[in-house]
C-alpha positions in Angstrom: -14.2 5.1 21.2 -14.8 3.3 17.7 -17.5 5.8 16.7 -14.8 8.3 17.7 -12.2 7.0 15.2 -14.6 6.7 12.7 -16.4 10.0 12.9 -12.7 11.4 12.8 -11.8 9.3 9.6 -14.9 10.8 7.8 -14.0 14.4 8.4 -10.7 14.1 7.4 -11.2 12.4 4.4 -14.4 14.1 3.6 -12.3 17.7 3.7 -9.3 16.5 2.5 -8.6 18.3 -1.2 -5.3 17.5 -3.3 -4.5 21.5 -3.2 -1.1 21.6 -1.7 -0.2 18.5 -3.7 -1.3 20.5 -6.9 0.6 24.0 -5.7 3.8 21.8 -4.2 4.1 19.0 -6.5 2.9 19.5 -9.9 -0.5 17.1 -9.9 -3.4 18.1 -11.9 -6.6 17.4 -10.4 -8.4 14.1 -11.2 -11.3 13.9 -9.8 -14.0 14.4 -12.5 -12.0 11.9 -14.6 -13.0 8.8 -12.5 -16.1 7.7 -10.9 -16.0 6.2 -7.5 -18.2 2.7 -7.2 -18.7 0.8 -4.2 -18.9 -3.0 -4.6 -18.8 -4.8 -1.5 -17.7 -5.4 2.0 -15.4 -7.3 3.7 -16.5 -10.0 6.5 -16.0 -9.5 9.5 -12.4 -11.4 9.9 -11.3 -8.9 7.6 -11.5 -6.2 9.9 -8.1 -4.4 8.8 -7.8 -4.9 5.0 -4.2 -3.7 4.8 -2.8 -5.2 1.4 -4.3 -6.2 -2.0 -3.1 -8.2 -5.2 -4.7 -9.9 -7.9 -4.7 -14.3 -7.5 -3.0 -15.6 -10.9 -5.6 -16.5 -14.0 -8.2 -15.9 -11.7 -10.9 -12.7 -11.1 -10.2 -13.0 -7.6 -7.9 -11.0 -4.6 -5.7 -11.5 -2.2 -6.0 -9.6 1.2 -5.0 -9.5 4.8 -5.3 -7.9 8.3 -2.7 -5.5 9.3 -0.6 -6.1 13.1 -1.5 -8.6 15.3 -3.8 -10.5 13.3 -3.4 -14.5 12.2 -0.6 -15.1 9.4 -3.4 -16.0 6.8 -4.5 -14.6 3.3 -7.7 -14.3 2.5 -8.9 -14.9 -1.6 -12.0 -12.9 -2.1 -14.3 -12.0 -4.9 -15.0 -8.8 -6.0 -18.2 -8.4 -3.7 -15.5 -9.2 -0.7 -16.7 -12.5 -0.2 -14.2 -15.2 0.9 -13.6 -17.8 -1.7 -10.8 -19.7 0.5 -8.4 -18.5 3.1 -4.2 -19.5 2.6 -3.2 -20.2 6.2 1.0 -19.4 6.7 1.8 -21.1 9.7 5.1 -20.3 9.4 5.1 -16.7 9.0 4.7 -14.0 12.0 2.3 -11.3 11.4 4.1 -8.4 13.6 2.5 -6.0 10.7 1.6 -6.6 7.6 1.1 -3.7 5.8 1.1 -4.3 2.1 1.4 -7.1 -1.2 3.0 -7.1 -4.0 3.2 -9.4 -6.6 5.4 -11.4 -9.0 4.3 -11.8 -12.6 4.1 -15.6 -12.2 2.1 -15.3 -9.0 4.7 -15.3 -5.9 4.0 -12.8 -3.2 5.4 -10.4 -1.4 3.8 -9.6 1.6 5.5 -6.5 4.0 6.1 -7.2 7.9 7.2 -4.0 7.9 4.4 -1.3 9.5 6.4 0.7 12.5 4.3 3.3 13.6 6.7 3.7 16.4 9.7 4.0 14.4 11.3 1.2 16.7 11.5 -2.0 14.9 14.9 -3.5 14.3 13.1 -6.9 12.4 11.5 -5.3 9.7 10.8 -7.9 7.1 8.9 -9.1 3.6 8.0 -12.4 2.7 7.9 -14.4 -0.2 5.8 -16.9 -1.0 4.1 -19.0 -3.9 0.4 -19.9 -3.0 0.5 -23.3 -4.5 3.7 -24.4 -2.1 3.1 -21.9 0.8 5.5 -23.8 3.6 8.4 -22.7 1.5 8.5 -18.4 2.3 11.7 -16.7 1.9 12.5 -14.0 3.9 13.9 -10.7 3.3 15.1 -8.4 6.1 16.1 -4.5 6.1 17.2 -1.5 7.8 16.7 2.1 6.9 20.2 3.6 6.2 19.2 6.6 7.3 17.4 6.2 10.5 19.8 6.5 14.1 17.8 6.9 16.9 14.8 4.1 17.6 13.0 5.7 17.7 14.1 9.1 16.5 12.3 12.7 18.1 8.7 12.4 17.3 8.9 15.0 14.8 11.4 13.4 12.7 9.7 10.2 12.4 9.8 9.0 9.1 10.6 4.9 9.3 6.9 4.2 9.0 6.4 1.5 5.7 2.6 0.6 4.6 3.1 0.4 0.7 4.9 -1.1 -1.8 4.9 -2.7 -5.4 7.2 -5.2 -8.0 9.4 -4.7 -10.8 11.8 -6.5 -12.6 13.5 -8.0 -9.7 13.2 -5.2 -7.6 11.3 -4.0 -4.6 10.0 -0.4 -4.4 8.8 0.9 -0.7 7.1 4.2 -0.1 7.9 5.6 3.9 4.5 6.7 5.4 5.5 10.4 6.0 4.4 10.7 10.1 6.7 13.9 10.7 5.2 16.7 11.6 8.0 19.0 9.6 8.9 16.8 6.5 5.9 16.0 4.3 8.2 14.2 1.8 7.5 10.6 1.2 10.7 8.7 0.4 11.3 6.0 -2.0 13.4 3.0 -1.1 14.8 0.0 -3.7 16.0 -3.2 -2.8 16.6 -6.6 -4.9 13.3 -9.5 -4.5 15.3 -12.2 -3.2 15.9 -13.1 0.1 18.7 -11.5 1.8 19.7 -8.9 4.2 19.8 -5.4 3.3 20.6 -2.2 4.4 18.3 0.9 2.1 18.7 4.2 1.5 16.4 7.0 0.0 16.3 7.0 -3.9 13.8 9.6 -4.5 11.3 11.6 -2.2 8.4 14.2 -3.1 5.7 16.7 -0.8 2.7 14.6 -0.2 0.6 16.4 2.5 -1.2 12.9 3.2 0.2 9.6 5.1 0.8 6.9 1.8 -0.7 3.6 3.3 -0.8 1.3 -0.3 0.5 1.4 -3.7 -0.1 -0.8 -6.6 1.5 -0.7 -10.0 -1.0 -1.2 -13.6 -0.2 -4.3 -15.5 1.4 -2.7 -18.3 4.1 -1.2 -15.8 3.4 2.5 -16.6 1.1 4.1 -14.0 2.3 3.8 -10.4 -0.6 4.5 -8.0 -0.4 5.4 -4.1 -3.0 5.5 -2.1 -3.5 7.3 1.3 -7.0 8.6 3.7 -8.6 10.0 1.1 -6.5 10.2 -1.9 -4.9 8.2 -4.5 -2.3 10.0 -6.3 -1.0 8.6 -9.8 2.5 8.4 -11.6 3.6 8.1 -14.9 6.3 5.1 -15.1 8.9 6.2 -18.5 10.9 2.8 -19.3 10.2 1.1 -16.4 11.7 3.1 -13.6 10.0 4.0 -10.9 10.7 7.7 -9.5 8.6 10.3 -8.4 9.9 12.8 -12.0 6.1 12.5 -13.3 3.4 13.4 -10.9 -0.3 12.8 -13.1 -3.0 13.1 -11.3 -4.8 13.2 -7.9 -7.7 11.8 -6.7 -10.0 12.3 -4.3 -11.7 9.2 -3.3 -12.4 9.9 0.4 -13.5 6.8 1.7 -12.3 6.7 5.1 -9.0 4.5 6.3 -8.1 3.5 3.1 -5.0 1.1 3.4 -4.6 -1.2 0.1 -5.1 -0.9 -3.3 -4.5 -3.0 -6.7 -5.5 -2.6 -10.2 -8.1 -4.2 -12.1 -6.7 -2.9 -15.9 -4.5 -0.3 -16.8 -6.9 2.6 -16.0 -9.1 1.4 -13.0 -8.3 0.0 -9.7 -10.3 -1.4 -6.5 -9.7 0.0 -2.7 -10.2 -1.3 0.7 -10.8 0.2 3.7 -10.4 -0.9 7.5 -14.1 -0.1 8.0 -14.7 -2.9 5.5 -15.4 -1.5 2.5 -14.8 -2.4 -1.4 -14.7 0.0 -4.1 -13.7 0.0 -7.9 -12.2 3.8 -8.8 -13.3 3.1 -12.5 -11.6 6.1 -15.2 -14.8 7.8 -17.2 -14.7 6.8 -21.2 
């Protein structure tokens, strides 16, 4: 069954093209601009690299597994090796599905996967790595969702990606209905509390969004889905979906997290274990 799911990943990634993104959306095609570079792979305890951010003053990552795994973090090197492993006793991994990070280090890390579009207890955590027994804890709700799940064609409650700015938390829906292709953009403040989001933006992305990172100069805004990575240009630091750039197709199987290195190139991970830099041609 494995060698199924694999074989299936490869020939969807492998003939997945950004055309309908280009005709629906406005991307140019990005391809030849960047070349892909493979630089490691993950141990076997990381067996479903879900999230990526950079560790503070260091040349080092921060991943984890996705649902069902051990509340942990894992720092690794940019081969994949594990330099040290950040156990959170305290925290419940029902699915993790992304990081994000604070400029002075804190973490956000997003209980919020719901493939079933059932969950009532979606959640992120906060946490500093240097006192890690203190998380905060923010919960949501989708405004806009009713039914839990709703019919199977409108299912659109589905969360793997999201990224930091100025106070604020951005999530991207991962777009499972079968008749709306539109990824949606939700906001809400990084502090712990109880909120209830609504849509702020959406555009046609034909593929599921499973990671997104932001550069370090705030103006490129990067998700990532099987296959693709699809990059936005950020105009006075507000994140919207008004500037499609480019698209890229890395096809690299069950790509789920993502981070940049500089302002141009950026590293991906994959559940089959794999490490690559997406590095931007001089």
């Amino acid at each position: 069954m494995l060698k199924f799911v694999y074989l299936w990943f490869a020939l969807k990634t492998t003939f997945c093209d950004c055309h309908s993104e280009r005709r629906i959306s406005g991307f140019e095609r990005g391809r030849t601009n960047y070349k892909v570079i493979k630089i490691g792979k993950l141990p076997a305890v990381i067996s479903e690299s879900s999230g990526l951010a950079r560790v503070s003053n260091k040349k080092t990552f921060w991943t984890h597994n996705d649902g069902g795994n051990t509340p942990e973090l894992f720092e690794i090197d940019n081969t994949g090796k594990i330099v040290a492993v950040l156990k959170l006793p305290k925290l419940q991994n029902t699915d993790w599905e992304d990081m994000t990070q604070h400029p002075d280090g804190q973490l956000f890390i997003g209980d919020f996967g719901n493939n079933d579009n059932t969950r009532r207890d979606l959640a992120i955590y906060k946490i500093d790595p240097a006192q890690p027994d203190s998380p905060e804890k923010i919960t949501f709700a989708y405004r806009d969702q009713t039914a839990f799940p709703p019919p199977a064609k409108l299912r659109n409650f589905d969360c793997e990606a999201m990224v930091y700015l100025n106070e604020k938390l951005y999530l991207f829906s991962k777009n499972q209905s079968s008749i709306n292709k539109r990824v949606r953009l939700y906001e809400m403040p990084a502090r712990a509390g109880s909120y209830e989001v609504a849509p702020k933006d959406s555009i046609f992305l034909k593929s599921m969004i499973t990671g997104a990172a932001l550069s370090p100069d705030t103006r490129t805004l990067a998700l990532v889905s099987y296959g693709k990575v699809f990059l936005f240009d950020v105009i006075d630091d507000q994140i919207n979906f008004k500037r499609p750039r480019q698209c890229i197709k890395v096809a690299k199987l069950q790509t789920e997290a993502i981070v940049f290195v500089n302002n141009t190139d950026f590293v991906v991970t994959n559940e089959q274990r794999g490490m690559y830099l997406v590095r931007r041609k001089k």
